[in-house]
VEXDRENVEX-287062 format. One line per field, with one value per residue: residue in one letter; z, y, x of N, C-alpha, C in turn. Coordinates in steps of 0.001 Angstrom, whole numbers. Each point is the difference from the previous one (the first is absolute). Layout:
REM VEXDRENVEX-287062
torvo = A,... $
nw = Z,... $
nv = Y,... $
nu = X,... $
caw = Z,... $
cav = Y,... $
cau = X,... $
cw = Z,... $
cv = Y,... $
cu = X,... $
END
This chain:
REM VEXDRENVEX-287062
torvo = X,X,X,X,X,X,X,X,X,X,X,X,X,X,X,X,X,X,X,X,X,X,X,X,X,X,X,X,X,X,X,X,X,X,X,X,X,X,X,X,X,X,X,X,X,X,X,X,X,X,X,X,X,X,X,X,X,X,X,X,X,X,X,X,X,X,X,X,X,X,X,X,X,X,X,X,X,X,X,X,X,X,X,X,X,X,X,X,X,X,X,X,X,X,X,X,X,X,X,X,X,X,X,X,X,X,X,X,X,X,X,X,X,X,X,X,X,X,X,X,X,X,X,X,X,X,X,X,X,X,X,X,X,X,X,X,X,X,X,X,X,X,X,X,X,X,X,X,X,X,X,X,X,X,X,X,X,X,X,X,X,X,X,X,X,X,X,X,X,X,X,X,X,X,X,X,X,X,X,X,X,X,X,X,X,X,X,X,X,X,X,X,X,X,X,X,X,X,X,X,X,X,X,X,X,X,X,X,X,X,X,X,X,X,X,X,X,X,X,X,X,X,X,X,X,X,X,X,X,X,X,X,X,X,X,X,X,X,X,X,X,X,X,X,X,X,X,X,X,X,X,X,X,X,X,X,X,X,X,X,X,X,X,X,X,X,X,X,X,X,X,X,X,X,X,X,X,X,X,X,X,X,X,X,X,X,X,X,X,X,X,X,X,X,X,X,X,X,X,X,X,X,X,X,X,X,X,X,X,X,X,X,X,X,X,X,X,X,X,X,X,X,X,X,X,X,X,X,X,X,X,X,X $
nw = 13198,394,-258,-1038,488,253,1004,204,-468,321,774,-174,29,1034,446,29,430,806,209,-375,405,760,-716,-134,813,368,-952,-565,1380,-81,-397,673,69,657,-142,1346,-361,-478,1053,-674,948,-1182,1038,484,-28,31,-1154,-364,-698,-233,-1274,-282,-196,-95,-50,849,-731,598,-740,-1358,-971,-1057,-300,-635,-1249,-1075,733,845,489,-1360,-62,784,-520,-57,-739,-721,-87,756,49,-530,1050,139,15,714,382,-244,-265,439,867,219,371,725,-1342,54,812,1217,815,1174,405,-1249,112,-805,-833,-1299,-1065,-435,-878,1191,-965,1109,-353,249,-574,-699,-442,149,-724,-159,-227,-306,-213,-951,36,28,-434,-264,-208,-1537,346,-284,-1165,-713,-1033,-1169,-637,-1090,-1419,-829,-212,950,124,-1260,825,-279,269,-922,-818,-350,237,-874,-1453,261,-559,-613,86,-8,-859,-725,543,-1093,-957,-497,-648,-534,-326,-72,-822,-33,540,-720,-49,-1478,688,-738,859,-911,-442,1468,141,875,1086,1248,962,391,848,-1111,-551,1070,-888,-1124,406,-440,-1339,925,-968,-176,-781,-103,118,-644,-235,933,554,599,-1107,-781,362,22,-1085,-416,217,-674,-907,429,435,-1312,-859,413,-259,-686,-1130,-365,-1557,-552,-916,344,-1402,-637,248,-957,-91,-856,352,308,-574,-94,-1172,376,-405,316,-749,827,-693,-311,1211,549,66,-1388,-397,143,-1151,-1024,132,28,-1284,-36,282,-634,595,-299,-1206,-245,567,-1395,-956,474,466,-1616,-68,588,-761,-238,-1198,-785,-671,767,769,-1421,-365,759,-130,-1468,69,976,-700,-1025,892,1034,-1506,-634,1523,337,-1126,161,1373,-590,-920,958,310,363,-926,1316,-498,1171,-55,-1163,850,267,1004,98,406,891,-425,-896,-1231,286,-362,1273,966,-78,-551,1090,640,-795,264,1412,-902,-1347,218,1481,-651,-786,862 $
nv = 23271,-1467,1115,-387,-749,314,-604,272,947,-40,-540,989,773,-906,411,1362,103,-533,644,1278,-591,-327,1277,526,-799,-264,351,4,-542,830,1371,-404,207,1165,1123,-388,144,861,1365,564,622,64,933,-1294,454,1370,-4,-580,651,1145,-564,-978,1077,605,-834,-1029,-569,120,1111,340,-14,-900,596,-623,954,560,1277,-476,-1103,241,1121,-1523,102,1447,-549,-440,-686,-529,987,258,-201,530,1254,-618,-635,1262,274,-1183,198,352,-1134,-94,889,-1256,-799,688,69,-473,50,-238,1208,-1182,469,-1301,-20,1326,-1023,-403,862,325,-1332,416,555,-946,-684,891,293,-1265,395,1152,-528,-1027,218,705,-1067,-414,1333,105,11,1017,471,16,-340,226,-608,1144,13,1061,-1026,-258,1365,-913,-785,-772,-913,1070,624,-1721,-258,1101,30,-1235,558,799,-1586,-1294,984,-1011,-725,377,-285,239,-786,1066,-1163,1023,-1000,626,-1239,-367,-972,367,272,1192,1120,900,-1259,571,907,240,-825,607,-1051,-930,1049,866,-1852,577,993,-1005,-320,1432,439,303,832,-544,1027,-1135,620,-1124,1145,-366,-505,1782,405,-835,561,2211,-266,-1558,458,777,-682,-691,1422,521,-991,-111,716,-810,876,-1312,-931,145,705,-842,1715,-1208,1150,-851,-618,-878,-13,-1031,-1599,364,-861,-1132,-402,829,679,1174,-1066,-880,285,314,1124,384,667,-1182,-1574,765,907,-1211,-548,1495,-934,-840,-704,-825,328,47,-931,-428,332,-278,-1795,202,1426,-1080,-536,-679,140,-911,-339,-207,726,661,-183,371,1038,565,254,1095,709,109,302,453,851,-84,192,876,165,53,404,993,519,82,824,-1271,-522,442,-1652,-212,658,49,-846,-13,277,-612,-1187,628,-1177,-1306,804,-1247,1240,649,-980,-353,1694,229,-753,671,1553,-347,5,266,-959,-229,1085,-247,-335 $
nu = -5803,264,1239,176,1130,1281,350,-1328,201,1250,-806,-917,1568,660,-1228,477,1599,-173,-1333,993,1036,-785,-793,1129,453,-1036,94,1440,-429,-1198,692,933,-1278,569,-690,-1246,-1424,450,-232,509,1348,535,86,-59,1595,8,-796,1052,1474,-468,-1044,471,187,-782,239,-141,1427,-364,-366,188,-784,326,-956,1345,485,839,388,-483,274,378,-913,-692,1066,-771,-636,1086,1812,-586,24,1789,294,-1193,608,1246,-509,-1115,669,582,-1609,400,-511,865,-73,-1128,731,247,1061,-1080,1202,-12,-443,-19,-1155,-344,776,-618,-166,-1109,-128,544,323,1138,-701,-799,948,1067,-365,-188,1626,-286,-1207,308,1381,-763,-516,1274,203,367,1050,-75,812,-621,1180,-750,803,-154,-384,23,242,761,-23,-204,1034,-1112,1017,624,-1146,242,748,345,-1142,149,1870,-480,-1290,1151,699,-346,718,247,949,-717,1144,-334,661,-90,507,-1319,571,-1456,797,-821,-925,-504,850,450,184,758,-115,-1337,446,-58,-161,947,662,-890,204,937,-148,-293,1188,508,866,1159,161,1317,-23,1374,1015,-481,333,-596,1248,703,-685,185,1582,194,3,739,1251,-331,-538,1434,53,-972,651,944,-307,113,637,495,-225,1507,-336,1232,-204,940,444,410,1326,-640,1619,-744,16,-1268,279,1000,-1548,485,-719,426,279,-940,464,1445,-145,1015,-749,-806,324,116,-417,-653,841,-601,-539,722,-496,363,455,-1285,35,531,23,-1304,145,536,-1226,-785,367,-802,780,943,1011,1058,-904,138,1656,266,-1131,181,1922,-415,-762,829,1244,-1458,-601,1806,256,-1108,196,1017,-370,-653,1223,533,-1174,79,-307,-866,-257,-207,844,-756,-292,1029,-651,-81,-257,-874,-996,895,-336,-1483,-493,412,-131,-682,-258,-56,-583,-993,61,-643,-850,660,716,709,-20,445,645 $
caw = -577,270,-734,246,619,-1587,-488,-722,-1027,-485,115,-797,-1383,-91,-256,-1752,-947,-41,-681,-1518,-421,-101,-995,-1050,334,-146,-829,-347,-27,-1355,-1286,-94,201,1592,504,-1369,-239,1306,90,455,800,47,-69,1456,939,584,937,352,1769,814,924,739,1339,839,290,827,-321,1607,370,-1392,-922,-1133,-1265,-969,-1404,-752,-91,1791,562,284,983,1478,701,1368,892,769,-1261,-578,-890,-584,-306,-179,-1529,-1193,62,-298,-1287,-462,-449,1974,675,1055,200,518,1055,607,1372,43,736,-980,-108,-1244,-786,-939,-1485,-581,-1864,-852,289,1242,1119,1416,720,1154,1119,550,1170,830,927,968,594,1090,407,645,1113,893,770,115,-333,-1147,-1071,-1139,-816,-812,-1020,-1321,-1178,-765,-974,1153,553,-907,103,1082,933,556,233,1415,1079,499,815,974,925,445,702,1010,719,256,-65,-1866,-961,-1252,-571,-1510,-1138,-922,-643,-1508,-1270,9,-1052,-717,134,597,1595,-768,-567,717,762,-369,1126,175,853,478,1179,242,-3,1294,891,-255,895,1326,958,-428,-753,-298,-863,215,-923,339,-156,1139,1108,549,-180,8,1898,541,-270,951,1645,404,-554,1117,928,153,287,1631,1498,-202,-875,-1249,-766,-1162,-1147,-895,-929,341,-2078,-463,-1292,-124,-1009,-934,-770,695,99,-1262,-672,-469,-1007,496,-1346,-992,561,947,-638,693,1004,1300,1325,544,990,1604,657,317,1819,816,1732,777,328,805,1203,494,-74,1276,666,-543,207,1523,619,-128,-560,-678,-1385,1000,571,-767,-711,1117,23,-806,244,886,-223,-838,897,283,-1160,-329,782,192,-1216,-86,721,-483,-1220,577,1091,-440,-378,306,-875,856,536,-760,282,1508,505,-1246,1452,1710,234,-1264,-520,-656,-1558,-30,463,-1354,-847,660,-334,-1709,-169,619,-170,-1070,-334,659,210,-1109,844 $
cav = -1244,-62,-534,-842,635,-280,-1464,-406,359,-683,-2049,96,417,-1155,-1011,440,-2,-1426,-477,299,-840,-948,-165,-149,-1478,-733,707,-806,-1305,-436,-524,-992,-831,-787,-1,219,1389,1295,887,838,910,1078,1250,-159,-165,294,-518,-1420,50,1137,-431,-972,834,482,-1039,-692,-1113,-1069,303,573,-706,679,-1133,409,-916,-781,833,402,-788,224,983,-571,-746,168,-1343,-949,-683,-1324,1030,-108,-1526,-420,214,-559,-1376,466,414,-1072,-508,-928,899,861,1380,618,827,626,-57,1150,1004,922,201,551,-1184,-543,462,-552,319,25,1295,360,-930,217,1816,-359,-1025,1100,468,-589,-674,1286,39,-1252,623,1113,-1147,-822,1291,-158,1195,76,347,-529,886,-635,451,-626,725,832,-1025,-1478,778,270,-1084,-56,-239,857,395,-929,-162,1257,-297,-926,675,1135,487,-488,267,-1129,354,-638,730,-674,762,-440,484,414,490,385,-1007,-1464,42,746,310,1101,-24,575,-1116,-737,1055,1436,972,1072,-592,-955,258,908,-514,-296,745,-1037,-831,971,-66,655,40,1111,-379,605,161,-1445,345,1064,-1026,376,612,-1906,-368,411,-158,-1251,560,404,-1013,-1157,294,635,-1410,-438,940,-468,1480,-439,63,1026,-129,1159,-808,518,498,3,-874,-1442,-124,-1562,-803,-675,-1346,-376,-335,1388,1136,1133,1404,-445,633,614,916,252,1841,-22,-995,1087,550,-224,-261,982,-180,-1428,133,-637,1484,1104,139,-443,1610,836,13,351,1171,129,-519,-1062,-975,164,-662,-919,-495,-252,-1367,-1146,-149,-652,-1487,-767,-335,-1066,-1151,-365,-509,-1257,-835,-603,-614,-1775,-530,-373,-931,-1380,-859,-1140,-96,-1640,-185,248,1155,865,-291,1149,1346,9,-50,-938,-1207,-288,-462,-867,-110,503,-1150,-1101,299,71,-1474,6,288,-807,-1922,265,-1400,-233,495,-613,-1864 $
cau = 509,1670,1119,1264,993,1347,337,-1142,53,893,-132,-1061,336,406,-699,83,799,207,-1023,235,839,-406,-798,680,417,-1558,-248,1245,-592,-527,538,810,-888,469,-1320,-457,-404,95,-347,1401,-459,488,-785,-1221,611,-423,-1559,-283,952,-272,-1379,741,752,-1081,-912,463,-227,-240,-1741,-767,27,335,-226,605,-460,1174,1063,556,519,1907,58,-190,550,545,-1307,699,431,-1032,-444,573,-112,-1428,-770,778,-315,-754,731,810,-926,64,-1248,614,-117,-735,-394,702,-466,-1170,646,368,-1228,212,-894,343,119,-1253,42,-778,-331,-835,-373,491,-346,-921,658,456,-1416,-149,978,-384,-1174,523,1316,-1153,-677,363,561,1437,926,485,-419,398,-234,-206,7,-1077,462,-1019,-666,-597,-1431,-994,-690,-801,487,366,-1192,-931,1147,-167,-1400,234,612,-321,-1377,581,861,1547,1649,762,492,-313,564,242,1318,-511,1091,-395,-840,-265,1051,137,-1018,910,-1067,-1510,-700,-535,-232,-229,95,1156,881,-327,0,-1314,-197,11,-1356,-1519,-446,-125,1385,554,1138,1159,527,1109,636,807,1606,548,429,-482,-1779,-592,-137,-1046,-1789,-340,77,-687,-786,-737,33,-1070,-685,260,-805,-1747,-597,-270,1114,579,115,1382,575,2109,268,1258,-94,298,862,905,-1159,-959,518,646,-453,-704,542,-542,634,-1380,-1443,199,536,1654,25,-836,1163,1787,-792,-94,1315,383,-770,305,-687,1163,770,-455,81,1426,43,-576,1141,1257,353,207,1253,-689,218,649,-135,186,-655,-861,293,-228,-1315,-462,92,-494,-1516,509,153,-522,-131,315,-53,-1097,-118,743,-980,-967,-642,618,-731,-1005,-1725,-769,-1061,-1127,442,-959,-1431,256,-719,-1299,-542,637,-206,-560,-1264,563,232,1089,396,315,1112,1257,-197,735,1359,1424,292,-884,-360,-1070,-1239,-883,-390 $
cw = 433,-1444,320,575,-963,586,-619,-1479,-440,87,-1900,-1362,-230,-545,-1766,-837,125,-1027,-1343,-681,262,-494,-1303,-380,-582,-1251,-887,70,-117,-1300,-496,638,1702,916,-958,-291,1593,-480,311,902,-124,-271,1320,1154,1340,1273,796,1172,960,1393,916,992,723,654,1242,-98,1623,185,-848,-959,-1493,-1353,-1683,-1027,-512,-444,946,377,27,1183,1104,785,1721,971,158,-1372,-531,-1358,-1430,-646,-336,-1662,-875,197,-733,-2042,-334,-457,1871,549,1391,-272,16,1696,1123,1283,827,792,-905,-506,-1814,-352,-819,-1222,-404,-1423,-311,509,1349,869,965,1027,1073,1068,602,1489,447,1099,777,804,1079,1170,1064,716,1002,831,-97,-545,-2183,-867,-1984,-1021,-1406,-1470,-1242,-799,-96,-988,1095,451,-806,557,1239,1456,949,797,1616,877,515,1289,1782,1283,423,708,1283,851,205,-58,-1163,-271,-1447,-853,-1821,-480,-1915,-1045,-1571,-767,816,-638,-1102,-40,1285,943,-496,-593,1050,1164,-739,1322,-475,-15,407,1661,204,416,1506,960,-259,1371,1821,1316,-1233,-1347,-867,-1244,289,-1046,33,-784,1344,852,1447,448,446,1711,287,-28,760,1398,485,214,771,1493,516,55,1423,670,-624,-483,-1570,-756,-1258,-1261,-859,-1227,-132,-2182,-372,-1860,18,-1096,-541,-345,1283,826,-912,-919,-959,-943,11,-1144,-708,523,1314,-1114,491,824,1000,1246,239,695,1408,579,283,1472,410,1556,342,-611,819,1677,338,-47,1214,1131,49,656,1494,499,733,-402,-1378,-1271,1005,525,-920,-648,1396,270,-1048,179,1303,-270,-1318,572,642,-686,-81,685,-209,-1425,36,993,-510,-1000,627,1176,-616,-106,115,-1406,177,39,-260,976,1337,321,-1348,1641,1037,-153,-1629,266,-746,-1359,-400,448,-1918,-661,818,-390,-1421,28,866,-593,-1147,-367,1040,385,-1220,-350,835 $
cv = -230,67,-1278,184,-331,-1633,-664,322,-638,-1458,192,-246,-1433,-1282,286,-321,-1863,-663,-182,-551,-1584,-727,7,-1133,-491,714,-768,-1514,-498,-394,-1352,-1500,-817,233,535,2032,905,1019,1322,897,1134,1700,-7,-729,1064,-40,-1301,-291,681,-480,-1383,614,334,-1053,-462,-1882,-874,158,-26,-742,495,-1109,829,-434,-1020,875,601,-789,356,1353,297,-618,270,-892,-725,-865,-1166,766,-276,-2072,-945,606,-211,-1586,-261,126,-770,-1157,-1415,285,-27,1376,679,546,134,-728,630,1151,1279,591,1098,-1245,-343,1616,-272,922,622,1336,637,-1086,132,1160,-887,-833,1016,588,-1114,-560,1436,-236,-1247,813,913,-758,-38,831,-479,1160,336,582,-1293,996,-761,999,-436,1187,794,-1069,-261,1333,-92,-1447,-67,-166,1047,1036,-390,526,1258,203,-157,393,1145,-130,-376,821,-293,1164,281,1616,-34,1281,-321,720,581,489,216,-852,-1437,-682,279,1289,1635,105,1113,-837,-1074,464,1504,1107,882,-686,-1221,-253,362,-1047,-803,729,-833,-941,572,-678,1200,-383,810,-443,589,-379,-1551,-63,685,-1022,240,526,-1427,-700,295,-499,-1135,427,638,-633,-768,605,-34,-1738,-197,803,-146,504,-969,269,1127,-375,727,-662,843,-19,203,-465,-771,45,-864,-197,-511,-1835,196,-547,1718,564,1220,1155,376,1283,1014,1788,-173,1028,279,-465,845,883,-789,-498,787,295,-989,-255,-211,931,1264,-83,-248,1542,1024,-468,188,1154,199,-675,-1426,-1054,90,-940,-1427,-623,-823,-1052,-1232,-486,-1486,-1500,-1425,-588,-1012,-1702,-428,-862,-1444,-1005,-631,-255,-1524,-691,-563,-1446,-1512,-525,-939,359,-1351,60,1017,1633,961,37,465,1142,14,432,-618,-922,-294,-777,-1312,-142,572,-971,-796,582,-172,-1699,-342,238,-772,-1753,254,-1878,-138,714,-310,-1447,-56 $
cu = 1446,543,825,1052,575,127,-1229,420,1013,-516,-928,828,736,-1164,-948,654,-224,-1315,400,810,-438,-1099,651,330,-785,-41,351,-308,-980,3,432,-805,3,-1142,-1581,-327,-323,-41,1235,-1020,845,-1221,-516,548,-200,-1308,-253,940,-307,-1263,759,952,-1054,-503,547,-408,-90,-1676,-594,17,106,-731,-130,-1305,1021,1264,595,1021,1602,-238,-156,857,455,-1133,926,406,-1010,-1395,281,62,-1212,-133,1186,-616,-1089,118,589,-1039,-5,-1524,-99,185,-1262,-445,1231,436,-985,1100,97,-1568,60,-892,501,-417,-1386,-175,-1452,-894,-745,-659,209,-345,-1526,565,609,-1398,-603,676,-307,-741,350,755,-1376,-772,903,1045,1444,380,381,-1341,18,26,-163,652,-458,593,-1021,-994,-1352,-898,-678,-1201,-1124,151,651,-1179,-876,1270,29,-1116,111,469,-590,-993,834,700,1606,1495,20,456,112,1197,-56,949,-729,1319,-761,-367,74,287,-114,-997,679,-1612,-1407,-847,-956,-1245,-265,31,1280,1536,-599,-439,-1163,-1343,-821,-1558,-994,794,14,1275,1097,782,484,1115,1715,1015,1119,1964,264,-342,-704,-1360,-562,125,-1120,-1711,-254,11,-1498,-1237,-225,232,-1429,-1053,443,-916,-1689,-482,-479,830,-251,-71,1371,45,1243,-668,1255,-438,1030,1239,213,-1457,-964,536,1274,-861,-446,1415,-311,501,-908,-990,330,561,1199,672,-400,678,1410,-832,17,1388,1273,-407,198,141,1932,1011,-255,189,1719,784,-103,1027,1544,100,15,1202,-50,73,922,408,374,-953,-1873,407,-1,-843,-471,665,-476,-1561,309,180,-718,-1354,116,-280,-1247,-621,790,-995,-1053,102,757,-1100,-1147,-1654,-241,-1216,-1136,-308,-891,-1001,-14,-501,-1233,-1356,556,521,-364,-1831,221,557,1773,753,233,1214,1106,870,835,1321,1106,28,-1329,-297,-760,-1638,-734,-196,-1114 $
END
């Protein structure tokens, strides 16, 4: 397996410490009613920067659920600006430039794991270069979708990486409630591909496995099943109360493993990195933040705007609403 090198490691701990404070942000503005409901990422910074390192944003692909996105940014800043446009309620955050190979946010449990393998299989027709990687929760393997897709890839073959973020709970619902396997990784032999269960507080372990992962999809070997195990330190949503139902001993326990100290630490002792270079850190991922938050909430909503990327071409029936909304008198003349 490649290690990381230290500037990898160091881009990884920048795009940590930045996820984290800028979920903080978003945190705060919610509150204050500036955006709407979201998903903290604080615990699953690791798995999420780490695998976006492994990756190669010019070839590969990445289709998130709803807690990834502040941790991609190494796909490129329009990342950041889609799911703040996204949150302000713009429906321009639903989709991307196609240069940026990061799919739309998807809420709804494991939808996205079959579309994922089909952009594989597509991407395999047509002998292009790259891997996809799909991420999903410990919730979303309970779902069918997850089961067919698996299925699929494995008779296919396809590129994929199916990574599950397994942070113990669905949002209230602990991972013994959900599951009677071993593991979630063990999961991978019904569809007869590999998997591996790794440790998702370890920046470095998380390179290795994708690395490896899509080495073994590039050379036509088929896709991985990684589940990254951690826990989940904050609330499922700001719509959640994790006090009601998370143990307290449990959550001091894992934040005694926090991914983004832990690796900041590891580079402190290497010499790597420092309180300087960690507050710079944070104020630069802040500023960049703001920026693209004022963006957001200052760019125009056409009437129309909702109805965009709906399809190709409007349906007549999509034609009328459209109609409505741009000339509600005249369409009802």
């Amino acid at each position: 397996m490649a290690q990381p090198s230290d500037d990898q490691l160091r881009a990884i701990l920048v795009d940590m410490v930045g996820a984290r404070v800028q979920a903080r942000r978003l945190w705060n503005l919610q509150r204050q009613g500036q955006v709407g409901t979201l998903a903290p990422i604080d615990g699953h910074e690791a798995a999420i920067a780490a695998t976006a390192h492994a990756l190669d944003p010019e070839q590969d692909w990445i289709f998130p659920q709803y807690r990834e996105p502040l941790a991609l940014q190494r796909f490129g800043a329009e990342v950041l600006d889609r799911y703040l446009l996204y949150n302000v309620g713009h429906p321009a955050g639903s989709h991307l430039p196609p240069a940026v190979r990061v799919a739309p946010l998807q809420i709804s449990l494991a939808t996205q794991i079959p579309h994922a393998v089909g952009l594989a299989w597509g991407m395999t027709l047509q002998n292009q270069p790259g891997v996809v990687t799909v991420f999903f929760g410990d919730g979303s393997s309970s779902e069918g979708d997850f089961y067919e897709a698996g299925n699929l890839a494995g008779v296919l073959g396809v590129p994929v990486i199916f990574l599950c973020i397994n942070n113990q709970w669905a949002i209230s619902t602990p991972l013994h409630q959900q599951t009677a396997a071993e593991t979630i990784a063990a999961k991978a032999a019904a569809f007869g591909m590999p998997g591996l269960t790794v440790d998702g507080n370890d920046a470095a372990a998380m390179y290795d496995a994708v690395d490896e992962a899509r080495t073994r999809a590039l050379a036509g070997q088929g896709p991985t099943l990684i589940e990254a195990l951690l826990y989940r330190l904050g609330a499922h949503t700001t719509a959640d109360d994790p006090t009601r139902y998370v143990p307290a001993e449990e959550l001091e326990e894992a934040r005694r493993n926090d991914p983004t100290e832990r690796l900041r630490v590891h580079l402190v002792e290497r010499g790597l990195w420092d309180d300087e270079a960690h507050t710079a850190t944070e104020a630069a991922a802040l500023a960049r933040f703001d920026e693209a938050f004022d963006r957001a909430r200052t760019t125009p909503i056409a009437p129309d705007a909702v109805l965009d990327h709906c399809t190709t071409v409007d349906s007549q029936r999509l034609a009328r609403q459209r109609a409505l909304l741009l000339d509600p008198e005249g369409a009802e003349s």
